[in-house]
N, C-alpha and C positions, 0 to 999 in steps of 0.2 A: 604571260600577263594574266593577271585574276579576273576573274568575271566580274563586272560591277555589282551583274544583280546578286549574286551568288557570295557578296562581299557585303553588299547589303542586309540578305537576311542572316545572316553570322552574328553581325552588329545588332539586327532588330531582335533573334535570338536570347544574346547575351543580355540585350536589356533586361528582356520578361526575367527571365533566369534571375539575373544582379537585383530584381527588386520584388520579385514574388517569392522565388525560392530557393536566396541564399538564407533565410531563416529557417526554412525546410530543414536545407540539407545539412547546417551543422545540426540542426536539432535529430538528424538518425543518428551521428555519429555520435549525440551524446546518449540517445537510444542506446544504442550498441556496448557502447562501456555501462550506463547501468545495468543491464544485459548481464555483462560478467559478475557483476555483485550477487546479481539475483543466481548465477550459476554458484559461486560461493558460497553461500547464504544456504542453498539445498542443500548441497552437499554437508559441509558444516552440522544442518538440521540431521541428515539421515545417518552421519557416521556418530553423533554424540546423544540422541534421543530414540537410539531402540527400542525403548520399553513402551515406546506414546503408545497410544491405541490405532487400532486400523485406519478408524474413523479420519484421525488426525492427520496422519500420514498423507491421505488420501486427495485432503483439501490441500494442503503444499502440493500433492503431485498436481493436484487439478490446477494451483496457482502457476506455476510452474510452465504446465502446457501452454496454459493461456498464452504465458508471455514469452514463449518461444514461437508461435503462430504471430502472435505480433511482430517479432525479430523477422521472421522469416519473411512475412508481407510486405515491412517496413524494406526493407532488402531488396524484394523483388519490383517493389514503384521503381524508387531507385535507381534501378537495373533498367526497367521501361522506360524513365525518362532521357535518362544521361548515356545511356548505352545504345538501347537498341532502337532508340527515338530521335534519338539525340539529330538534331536541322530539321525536326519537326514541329512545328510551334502549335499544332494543333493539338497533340500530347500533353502539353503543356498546361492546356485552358481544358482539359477534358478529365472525368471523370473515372474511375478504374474501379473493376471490380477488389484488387487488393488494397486500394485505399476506402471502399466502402466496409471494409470488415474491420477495421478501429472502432467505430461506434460499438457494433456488438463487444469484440473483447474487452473495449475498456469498460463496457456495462455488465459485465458476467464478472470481472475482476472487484470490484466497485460495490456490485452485491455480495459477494460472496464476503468481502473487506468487515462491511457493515454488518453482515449478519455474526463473524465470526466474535466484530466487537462487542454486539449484542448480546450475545452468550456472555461475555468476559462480564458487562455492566451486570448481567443477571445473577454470575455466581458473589459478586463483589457487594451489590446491596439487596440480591432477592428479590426487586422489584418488576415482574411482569411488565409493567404499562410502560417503563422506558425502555427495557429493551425491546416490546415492540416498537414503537414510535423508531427507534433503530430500524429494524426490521421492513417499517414502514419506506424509512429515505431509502433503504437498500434496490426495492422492488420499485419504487420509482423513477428512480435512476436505471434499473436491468428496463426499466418498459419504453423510457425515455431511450432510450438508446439503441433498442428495436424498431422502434420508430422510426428514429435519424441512421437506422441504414436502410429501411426500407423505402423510406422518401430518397435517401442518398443513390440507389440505386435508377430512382424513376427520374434524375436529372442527368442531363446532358454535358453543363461544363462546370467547373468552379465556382463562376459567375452566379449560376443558379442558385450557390447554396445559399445565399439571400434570404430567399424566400421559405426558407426553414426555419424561420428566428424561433417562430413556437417552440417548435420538439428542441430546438436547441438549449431554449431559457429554462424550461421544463428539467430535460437530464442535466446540465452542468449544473443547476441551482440545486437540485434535490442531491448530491454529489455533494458540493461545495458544506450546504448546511446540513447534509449527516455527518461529514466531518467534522464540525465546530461544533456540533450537540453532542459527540461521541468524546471528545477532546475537553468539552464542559462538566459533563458528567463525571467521566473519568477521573479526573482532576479532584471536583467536588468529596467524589465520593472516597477516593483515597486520604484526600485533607482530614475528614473525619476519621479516619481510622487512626489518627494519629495517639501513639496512647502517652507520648512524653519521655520515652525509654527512647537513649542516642541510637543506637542500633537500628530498632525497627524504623525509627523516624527515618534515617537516611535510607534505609532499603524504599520507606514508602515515595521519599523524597526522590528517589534516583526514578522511581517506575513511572511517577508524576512528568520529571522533567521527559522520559522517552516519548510518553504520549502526547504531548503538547508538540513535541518535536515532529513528530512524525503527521499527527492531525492537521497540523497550522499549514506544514509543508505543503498536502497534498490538497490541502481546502485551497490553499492562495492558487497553488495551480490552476486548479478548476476556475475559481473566479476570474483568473488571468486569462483566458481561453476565453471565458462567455463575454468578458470587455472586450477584447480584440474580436471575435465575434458581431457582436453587436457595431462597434466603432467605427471599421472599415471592410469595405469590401475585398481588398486583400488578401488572401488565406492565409496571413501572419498564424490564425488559431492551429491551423493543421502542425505548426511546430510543437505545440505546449501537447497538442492531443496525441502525438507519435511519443511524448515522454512521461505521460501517467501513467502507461500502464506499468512501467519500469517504477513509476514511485508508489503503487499501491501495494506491489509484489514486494516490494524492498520493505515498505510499512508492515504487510503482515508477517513475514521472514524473521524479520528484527522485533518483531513480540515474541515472536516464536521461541528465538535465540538467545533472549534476554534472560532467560530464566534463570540464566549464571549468575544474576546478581547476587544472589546472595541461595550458594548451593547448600547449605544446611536449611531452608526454608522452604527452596523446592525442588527436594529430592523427588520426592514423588507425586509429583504435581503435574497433569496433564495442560491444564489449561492456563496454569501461570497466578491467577488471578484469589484461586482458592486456597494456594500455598502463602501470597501474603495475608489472607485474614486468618489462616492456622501459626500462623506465626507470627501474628500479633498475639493473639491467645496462648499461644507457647512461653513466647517472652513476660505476659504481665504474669501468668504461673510461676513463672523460673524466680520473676525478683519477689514475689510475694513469699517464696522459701528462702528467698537471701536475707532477706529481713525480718522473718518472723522466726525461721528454725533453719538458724546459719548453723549447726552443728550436724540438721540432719544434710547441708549442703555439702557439706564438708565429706562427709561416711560418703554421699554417693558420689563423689568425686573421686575417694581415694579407690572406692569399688569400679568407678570406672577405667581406671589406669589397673586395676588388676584386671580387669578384663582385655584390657588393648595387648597388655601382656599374654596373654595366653593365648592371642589371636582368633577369640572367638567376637562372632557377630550379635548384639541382643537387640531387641525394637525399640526403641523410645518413644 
């Protein structure tokens, strides 16, 4: 015959569980499959971009890391709660050191995101004072976020995290709207480089829609987390906060990788951003000899096909 009391806390158990952290837990497992994109995504990076510079290289590994320490943390709560905790309800409503180190990675990842786009806006219109203002959301968001682990650590249960609202509103906001000014800009400034030629137009059109996609993405995230944050006591947020760091890594990854859009534009292009404004200026060159001296287009055309013949390589 079962113990009543012992039948009792099974069921008071299950509750907390069924209403605090069944959003948790599918929220690791979907941690975990983007997880695997993000292992794709490197690889992908390292076996088809040899030539980047070290520099470059570096920042993916360093993304990379970040979000394997997260996999790895995200894993071992996890583990604490369901596992080796598991008929202890006091685990439950307490605090951990492996769930206090989300706020740093997802603030190292977050920086790093923003300052990489800040470069990008820099080569695309050369304007200093926005890609700091970039630069700016970046290191408020990495301070906000040392903050909220180091208050994280100085609380006791869940419950406490209440009392954080500051450092909270502070990092997910400075987050939230680097993203949307990184996503505005970008956008903006691409629109302008439109020079009315189909080609380029849709190369700029394809790089337009990624960065919206990927901005909008990880902006609503964030905002999603500081409502649920702010709304209820709950830790509904800790689900949305175990899956940014998967979506900031996948966002820079996939700028990274993009590059293929259009591979005659960025062969040799590091940073992605200086290959479409060389090839805007490529294209309105090419049709200014189509139409002023189509004969001399013609000679270098048929000079080029005697080239490909003979299998030699020349620079354009």
């Amino acid at each position: 015959m079962a113990d009543p009391s012992a039948t009792a806390k099974i069921a008071a158990e299950a509750a907390v569980v069924q209403e605090q952290f069944s959003l948790i837990f599918v929220a690791s497992f979907i941690g975990q499959i983007l997880f695997g994109i993000v292992v794709a995504q490197v690889y992908i990076y390292y076996t088809r971009y040899r030539s980047d510079p070290g520099w470059m290289k570096l920042v993916v590994f360093f993304i990379f890391l970040c979000d394997v320490c997260s996999a790895i943390f995200t894993i071992a709560w996890m583990y604490f709660l369901f596992i080796s905790h598991w008929g202890d309800l006091v685990a439950f409503s307490q605090t951990t050191w492996m769930l206090s180190t989300d706020p740093l990675i997802l603030g190292l990842m977050t920086c790093a995101t923003h300052f990489f786009f800040a470069r990008r806006i820099y080569v695309i219109t050369g304007n200093i004072w926005l890609a700091g203002i970039i630069c700016i959301f970046g290191l408020g968001t990495l301070a906000g976020a040392l903050a909220a682990m180091i208050s994280f650590l100085q609380v006791s249960s869940l419950a406490d995290l209440t009392s954080l609202k500051p450092i909270a509103i502070v990092w997910l906001l400075f987050a939230a709207v680097g993203d949307v000014t990184i996503t505005l800009i970008m956008s903006w400034s691409l629109r302008k480089r439109k020079s009315g030629f189909q080609r380029t137009d849709q190369l700029v059109d394809r790089v337009i829609r990624v960065t919206v996609q990927n901005g909008l993405l990880t902006s609503l995230m964030a905002t999603a987390a500081l409502v649920l944050y702010l709304s209820t006591d709950i830790p509904y947020h800790l689900a949305l906060s175990l899956v940014l760091p998967r979506m900031y890594s996948n966002t820079m990854l996939s700028s990274f990788n993009y590059r293929d859009v259009s591979k005659t534009d960025a062969t040799n292009e590091y940073g992605g951003a200086s290959s479409l404004s060389n090839g805007l200026r490529r294209t309105q060159q090419t049709e200014v000899v189509v139409h002023v001296e189509a004969h001399e287009l013609a000679d270098a055309t048929k000079s080029e096909r005697d080239w490909e013949l003979s299998g030699k390589t020349h620079a354009v």
